[in-house]
C-alpha positions as a Markdown table, in Angstrom:
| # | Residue | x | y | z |
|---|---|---|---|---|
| 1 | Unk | -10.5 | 10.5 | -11.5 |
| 2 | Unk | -10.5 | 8.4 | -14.5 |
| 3 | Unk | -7.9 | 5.5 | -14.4 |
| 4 | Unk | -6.0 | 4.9 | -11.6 |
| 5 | Unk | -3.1 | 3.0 | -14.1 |
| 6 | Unk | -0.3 | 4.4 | -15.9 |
| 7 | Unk | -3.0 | 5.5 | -19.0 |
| 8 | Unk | -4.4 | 8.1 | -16.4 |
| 9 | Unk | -3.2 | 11.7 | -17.4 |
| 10 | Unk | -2.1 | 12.2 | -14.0 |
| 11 | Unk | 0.2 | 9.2 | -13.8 |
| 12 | Unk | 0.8 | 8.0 | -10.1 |
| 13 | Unk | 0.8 | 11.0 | -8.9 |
| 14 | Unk | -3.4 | 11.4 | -8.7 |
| 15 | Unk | -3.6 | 8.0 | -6.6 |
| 16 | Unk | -0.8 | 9.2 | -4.7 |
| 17 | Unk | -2.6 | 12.0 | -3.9 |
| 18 | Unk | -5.5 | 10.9 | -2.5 |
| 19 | Unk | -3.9 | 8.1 | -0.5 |
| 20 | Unk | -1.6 | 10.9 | 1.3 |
| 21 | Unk | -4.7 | 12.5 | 1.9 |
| 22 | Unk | -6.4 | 9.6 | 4.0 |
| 23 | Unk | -3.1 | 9.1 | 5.6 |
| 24 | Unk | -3.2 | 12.8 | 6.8 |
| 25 | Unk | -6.9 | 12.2 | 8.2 |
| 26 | Unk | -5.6 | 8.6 | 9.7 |
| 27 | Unk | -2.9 | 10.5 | 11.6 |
| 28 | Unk | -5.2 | 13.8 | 12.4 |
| 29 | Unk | -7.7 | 11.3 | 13.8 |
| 30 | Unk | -4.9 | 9.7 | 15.9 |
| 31 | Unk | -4.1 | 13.2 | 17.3 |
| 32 | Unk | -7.3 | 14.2 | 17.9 |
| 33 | Unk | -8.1 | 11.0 | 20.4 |
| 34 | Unk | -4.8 | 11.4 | 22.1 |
| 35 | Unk | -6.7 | 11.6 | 25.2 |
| 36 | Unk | -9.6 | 9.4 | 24.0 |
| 37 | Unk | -9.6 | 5.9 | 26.5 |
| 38 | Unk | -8.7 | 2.9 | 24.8 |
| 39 | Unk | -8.1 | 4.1 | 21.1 |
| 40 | Unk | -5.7 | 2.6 | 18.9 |
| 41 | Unk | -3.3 | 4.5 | 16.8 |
| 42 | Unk | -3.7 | 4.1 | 13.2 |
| 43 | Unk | -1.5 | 4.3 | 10.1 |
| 44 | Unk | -1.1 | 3.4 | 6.7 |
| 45 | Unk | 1.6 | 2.3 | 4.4 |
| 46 | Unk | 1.6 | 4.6 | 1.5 |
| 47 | Unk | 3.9 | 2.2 | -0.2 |
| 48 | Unk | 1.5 | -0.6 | 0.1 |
| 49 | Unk | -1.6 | 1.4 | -0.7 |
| 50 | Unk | 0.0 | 2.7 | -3.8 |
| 51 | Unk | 1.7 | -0.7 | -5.2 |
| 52 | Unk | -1.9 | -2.2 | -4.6 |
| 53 | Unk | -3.7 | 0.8 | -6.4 |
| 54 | Unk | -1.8 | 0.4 | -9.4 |
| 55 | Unk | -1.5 | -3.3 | -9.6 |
| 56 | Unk | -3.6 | -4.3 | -12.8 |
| 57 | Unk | -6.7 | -5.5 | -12.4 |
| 58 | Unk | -7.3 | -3.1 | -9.3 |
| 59 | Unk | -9.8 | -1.4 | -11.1 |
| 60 | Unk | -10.8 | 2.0 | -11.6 |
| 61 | Unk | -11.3 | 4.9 | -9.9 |
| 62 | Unk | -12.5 | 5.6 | -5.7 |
| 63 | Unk | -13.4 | 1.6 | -5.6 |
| 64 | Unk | -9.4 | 0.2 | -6.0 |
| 65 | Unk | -8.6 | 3.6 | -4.1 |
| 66 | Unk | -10.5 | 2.1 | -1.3 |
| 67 | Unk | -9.9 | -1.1 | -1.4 |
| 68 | Unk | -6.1 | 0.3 | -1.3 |
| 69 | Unk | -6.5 | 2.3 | 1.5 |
| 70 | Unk | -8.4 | -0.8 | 3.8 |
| 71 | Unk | -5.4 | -3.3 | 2.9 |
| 72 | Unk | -2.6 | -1.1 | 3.6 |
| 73 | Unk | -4.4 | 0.6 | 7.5 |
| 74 | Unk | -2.8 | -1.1 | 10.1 |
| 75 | Unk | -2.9 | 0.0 | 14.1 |
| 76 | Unk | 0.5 | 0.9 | 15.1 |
| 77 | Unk | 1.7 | -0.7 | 17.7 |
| 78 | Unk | 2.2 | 1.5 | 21.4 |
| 79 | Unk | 5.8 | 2.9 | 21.9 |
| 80 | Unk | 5.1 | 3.7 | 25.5 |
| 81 | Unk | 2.3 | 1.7 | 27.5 |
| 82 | Unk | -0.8 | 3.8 | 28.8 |
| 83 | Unk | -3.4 | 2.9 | 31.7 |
| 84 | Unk | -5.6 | 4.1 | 29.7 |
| 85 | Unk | -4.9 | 1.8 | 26.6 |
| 86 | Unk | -4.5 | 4.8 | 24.4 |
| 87 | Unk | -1.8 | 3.8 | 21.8 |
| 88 | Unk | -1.5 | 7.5 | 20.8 |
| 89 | Unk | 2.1 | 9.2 | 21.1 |
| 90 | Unk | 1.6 | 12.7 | 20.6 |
| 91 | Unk | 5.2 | 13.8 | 19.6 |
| 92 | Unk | 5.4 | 10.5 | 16.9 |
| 93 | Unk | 2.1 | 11.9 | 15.9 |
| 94 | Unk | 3.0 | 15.3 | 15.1 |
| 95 | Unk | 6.1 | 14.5 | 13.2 |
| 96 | Unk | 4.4 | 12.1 | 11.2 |
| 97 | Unk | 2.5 | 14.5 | 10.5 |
| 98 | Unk | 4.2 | 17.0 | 9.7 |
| 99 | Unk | 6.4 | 14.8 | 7.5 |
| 100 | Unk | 3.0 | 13.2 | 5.9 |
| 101 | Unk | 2.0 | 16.9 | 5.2 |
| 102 | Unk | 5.6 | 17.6 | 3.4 |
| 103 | Unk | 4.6 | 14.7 | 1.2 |
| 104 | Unk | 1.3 | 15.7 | 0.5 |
| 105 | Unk | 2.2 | 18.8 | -0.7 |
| 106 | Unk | 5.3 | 17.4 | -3.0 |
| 107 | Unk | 2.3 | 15.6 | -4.7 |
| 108 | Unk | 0.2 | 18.6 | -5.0 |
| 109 | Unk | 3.0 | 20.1 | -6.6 |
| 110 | Unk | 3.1 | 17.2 | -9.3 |
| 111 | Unk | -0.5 | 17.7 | -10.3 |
| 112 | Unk | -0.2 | 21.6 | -10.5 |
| 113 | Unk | 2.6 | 20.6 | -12.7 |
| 114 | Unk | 1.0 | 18.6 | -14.6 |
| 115 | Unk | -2.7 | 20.7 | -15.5 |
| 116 | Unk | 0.0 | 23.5 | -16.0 |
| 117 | Unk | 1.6 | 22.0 | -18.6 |
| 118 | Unk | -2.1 | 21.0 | -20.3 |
| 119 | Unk | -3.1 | 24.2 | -19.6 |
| 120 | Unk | -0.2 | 25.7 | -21.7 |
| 121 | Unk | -0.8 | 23.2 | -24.3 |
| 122 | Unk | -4.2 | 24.2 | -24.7 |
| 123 | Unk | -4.3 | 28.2 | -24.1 |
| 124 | Unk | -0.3 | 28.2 | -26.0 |
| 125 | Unk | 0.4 | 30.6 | -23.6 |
């Protein structure tokens, strides 16, 4: 990707991408250790990550993207205690999910958008 700012052909909508993409792994890892002693639910807040991606002076590219991503993770806190210490909540975690995966393909849906529209502009078809 070349500039994560508002000069980027993409817009927002290429950071966006990406950081709904490492919230989809964040909540398929949380899933994936429901039954996994002692791990701690993780999240991140896409608001957060994004704001910070596109605040000037982030930088460019997979660096600010990462740096995004580390200051917006946070370990959600347990909704039901566990004797295991597993924070995990398997229903919360699906629907999060599944609502994470709504998003992620709104923001596809942008970026098909947009490389159609170059696409027409350059083919004229």
């Amino acid at each position: 990707m070349s500039e994560i700012g508002g000069n980027s052909f993409l817009g927002i909508h290429g950071a966006a991408l990406v950081l709904r993409e490492q919230r989809l792994q964040l909540l398929g890892a949380n899933i994936a250790n429901a039954d996994t002693p002692n791990y701690k639910a993780q999240d991140l807040d896409f608001s957060s990550a994004l704001g910070a991606a596109l605040r000037p002076g982030a930088g460019a590219g997979g660096d600010a993207l990462d740096a995004a991503v580390a200051s917006a993770r946070y370990t959600r806190a347990a909704s039901q205690p566990s004797l295991d210490g597993n924070t995990v909540d398997g229903d919360r975690e699906n629907a999060a999910f599944a609502q994470a995966s709504l998003e992620y393909r709104a923001s596809l849906s942008f970026v098909e958008s947009k490389v159609r529209s170059m696409l027409t502009a350059i083919t004229g078809q």
